[in-house]
N, C-alpha and C positions, 0 to 999 in steps of 0.2 A: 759759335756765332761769328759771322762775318766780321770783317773791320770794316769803317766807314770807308778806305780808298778800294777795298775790291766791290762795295757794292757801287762806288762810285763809278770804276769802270763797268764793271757788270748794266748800271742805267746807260751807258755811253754806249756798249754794244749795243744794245736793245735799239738805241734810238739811231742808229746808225743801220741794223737791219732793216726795221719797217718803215721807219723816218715818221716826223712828227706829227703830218698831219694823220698820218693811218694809225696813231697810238692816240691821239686825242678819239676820231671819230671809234675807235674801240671801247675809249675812256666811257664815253657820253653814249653809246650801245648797249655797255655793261649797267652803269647808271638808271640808263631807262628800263632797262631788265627788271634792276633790282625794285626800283620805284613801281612798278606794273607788278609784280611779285607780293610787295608790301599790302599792294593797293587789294587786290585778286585775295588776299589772307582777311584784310580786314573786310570787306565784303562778303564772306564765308564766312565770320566770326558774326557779322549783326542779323544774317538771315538768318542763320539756327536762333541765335535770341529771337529775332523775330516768329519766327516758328514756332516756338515754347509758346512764346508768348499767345500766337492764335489758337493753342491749342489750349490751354486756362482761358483765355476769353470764352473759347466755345463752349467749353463742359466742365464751369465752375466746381461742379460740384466732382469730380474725379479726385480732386486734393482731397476733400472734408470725408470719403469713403476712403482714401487712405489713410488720415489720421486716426478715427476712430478704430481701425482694425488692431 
């Protein structure tokens, strides 16, 4: 594991390469990625629920011909 002064120089080159505005707008890039990603997961998670769910509303009885079998 690192020490805290080589990671400290290690942040210092970095910010010295791209400089800070181009690491912030990378920052807040990555961020909205990951946010739009989140979002795009949980929106696939409530359609299939919602899906199940139209699919028991329509043809109630599909559950009660599985139980009794």
């Amino acid at each position: 594991m690192p020490s805290l002064p080589k990671l400290l120089i290690f942040v210092a080159v970095i910010v010295l390469l791209f400089g800070t505005k181009k690491l912030r707008s990378l920052g807040s890039d990555l961020g909205a990625s990951i946010k739009g990603f989140k979002k795009a997961m949980n929106d696939d998670d409530s359609k299939e629920t919602d899906d199940s769910q139209k699919v028991e509303h329509l043809d109630p009885s599909a559950n009660n011909h599985a139980d009794k079998e």
